[in-house]
ROSE-4610 file (N, C-alpha, C; in Angstrom, 1 decimal, always signed):
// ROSE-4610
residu = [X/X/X/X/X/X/X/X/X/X/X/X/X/X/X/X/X/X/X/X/X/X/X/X/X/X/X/X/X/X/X/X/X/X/X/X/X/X/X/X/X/X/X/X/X/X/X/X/X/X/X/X/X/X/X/X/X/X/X/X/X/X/X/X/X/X/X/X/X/X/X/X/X/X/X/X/X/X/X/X/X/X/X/X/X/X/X/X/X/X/X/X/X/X/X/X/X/X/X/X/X/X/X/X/X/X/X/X/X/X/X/X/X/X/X/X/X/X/X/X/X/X/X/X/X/X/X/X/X/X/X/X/X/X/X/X/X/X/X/X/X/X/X/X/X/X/X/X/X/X/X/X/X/X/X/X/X/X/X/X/X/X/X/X/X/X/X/X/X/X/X/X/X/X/X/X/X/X/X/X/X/X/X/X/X/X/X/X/X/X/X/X/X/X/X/X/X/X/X/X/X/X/X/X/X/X/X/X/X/X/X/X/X/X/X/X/X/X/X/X/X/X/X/X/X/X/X/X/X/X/X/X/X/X]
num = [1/1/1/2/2/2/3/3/3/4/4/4/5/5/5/6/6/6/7/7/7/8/8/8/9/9/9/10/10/10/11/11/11/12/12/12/13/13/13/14/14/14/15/15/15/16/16/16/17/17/17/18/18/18/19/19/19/20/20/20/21/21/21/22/22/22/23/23/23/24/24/24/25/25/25/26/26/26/27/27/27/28/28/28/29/29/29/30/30/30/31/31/31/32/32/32/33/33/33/34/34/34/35/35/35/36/36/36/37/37/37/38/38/38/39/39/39/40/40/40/41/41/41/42/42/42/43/43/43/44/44/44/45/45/45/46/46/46/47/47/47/48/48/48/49/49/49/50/50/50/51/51/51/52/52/52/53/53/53/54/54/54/55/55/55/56/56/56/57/57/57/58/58/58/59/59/59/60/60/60/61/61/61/62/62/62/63/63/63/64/64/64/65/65/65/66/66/66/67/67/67/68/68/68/69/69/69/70/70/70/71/71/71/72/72/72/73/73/73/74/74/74/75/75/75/76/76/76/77/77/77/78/78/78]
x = [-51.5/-52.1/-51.9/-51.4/-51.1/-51.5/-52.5/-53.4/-52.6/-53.5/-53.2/-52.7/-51.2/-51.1/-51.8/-52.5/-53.1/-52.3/-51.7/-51.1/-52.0/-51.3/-52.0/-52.8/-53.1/-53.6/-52.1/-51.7/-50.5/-50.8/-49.6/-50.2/-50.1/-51.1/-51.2/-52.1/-52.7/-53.7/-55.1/-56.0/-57.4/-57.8/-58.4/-59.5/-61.0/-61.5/-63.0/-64.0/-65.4/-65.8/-67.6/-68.1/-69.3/-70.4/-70.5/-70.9/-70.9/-69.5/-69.1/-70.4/-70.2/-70.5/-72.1/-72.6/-74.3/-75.3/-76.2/-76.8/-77.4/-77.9/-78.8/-79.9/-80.5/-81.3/-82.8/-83.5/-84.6/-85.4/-86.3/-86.8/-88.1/-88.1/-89.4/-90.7/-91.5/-92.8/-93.8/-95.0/-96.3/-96.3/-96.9/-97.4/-98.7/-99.1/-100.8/-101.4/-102.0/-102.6/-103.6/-103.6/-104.4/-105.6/-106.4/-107.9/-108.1/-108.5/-108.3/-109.4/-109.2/-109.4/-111.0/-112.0/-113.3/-113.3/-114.2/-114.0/-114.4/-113.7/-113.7/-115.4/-116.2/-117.4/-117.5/-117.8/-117.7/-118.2/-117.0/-117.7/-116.9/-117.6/-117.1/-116.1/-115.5/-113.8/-113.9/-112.9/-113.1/-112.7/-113.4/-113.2/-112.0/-111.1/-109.6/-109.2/-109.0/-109.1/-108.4/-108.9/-108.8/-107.3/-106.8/-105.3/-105.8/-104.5/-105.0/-104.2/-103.6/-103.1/-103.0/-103.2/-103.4/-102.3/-101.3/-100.0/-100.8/-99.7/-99.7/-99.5/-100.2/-100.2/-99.9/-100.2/-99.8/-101.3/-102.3/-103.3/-104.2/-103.6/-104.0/-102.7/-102.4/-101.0/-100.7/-100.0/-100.1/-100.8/-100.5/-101.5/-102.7/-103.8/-104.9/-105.0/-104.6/-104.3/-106.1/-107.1/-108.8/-108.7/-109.2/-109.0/-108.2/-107.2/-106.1/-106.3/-105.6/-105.6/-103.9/-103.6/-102.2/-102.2/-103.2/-103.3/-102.6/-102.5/-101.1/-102.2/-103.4/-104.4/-105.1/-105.2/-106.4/-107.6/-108.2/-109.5/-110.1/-109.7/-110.5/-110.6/-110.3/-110.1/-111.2/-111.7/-112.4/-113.9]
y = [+2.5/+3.0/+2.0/+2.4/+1.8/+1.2/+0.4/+0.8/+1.2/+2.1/+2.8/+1.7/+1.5/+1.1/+1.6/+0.6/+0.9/+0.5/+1.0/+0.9/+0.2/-0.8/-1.3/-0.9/-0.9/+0.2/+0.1/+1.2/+1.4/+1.5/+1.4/+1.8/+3.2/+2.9/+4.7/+5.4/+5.0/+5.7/+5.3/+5.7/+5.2/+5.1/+3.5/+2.7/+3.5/+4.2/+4.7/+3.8/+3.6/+3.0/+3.7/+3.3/+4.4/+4.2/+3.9/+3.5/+4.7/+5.5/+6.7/+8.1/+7.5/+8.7/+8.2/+7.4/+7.1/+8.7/+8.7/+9.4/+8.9/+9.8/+9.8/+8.7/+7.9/+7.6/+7.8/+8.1/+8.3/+7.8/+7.9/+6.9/+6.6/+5.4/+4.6/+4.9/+5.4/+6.0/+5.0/+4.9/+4.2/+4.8/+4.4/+4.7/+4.7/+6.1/+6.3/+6.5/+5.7/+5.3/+6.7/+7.5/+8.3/+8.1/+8.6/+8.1/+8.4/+7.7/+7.3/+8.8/+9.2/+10.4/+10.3/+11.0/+10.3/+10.5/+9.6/+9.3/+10.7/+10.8/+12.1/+11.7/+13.3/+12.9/+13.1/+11.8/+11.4/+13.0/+13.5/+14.2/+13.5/+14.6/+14.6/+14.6/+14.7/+14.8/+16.3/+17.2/+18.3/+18.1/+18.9/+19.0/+19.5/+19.0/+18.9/+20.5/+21.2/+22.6/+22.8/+23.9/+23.7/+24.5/+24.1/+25.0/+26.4/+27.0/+28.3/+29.4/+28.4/+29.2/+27.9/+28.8/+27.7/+28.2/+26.8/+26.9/+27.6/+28.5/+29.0/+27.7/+27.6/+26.8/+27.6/+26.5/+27.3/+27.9/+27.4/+28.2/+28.6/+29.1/+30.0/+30.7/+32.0/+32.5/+33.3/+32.7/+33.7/+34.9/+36.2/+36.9/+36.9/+35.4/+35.2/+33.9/+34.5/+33.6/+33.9/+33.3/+33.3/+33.0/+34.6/+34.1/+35.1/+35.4/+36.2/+37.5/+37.9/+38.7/+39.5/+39.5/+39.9/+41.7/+42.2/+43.3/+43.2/+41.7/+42.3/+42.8/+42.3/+43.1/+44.0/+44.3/+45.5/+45.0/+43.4/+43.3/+43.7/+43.5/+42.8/+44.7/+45.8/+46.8/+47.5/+47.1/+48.1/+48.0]
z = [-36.3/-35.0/-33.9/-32.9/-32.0/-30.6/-30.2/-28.8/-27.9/-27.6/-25.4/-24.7/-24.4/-23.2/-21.7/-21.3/-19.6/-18.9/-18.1/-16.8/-15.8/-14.8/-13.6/-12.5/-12.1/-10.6/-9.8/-9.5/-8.9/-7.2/-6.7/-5.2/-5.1/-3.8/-3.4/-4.3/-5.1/-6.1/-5.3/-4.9/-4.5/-5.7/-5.4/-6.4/-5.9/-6.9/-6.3/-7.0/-6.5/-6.8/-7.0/-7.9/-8.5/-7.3/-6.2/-5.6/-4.0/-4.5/-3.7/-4.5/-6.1/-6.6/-6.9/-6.4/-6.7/-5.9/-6.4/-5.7/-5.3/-4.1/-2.5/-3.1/-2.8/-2.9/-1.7/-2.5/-1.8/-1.4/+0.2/+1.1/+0.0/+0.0/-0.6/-0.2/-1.3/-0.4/-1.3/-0.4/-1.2/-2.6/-3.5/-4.9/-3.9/-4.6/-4.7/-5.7/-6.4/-7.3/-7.6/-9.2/-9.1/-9.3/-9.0/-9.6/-11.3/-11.8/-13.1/-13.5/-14.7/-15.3/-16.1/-15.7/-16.5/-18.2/-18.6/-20.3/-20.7/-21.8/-22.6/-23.2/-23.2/-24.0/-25.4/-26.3/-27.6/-28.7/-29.0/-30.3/-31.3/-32.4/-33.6/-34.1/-35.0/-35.1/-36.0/-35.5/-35.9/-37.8/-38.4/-39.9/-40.4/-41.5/-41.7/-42.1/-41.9/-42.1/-43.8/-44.2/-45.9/-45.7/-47.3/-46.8/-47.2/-46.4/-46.1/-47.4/-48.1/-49.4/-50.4/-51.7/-52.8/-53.8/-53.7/-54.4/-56.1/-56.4/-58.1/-58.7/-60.0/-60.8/-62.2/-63.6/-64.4/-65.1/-64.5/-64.8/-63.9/-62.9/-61.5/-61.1/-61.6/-61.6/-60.1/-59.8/-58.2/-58.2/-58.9/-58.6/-59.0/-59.5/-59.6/-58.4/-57.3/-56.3/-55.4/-55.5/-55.6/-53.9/-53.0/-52.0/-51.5/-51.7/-51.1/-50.0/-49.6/-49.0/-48.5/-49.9/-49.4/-50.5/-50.8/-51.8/-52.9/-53.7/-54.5/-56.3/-56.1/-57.4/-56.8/-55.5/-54.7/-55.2/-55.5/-56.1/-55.0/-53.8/-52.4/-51.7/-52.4/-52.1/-52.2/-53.8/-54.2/-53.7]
């Protein structure tokens, strides 16, 4: 593998410079400081929510899944 020869800046080529391609910059305005946000009032910490499905095991067989609501014994039917 061979490196890229770079050629020199030739004449007649414009040298540009990133300085063409900067953007606008915008006129400098005061910072105004926001008024600071008042303290949150202290609760509780909400309780960790229980899972909402309970993996099958080998002695809770998915369809003795306690709780369910997907009809697959119609206990919750009758």
């Amino acid at each position: 593998y061979a490196a890229p020869q770079y050629s020199a800046p030739q004449a007649g080529v414009p040298q540009y410079s990133a300085q063409q391609y900067a953007a606008p910059q915008a006129p400098a305005q005061p910072q105004v400081q926001a008024p600071a946000p008042p303290p949150a009032p202290a609760q509780a910490p909400a309780p960790e929510p229980g899972p909402i499905y309970e993996a099958p095991t080998a002695t809770r067989p998915l369809w003795e899944n306690p709780g369910n609501d997907d009809f697959s014994d119609f206990s919750d039917m009758m």
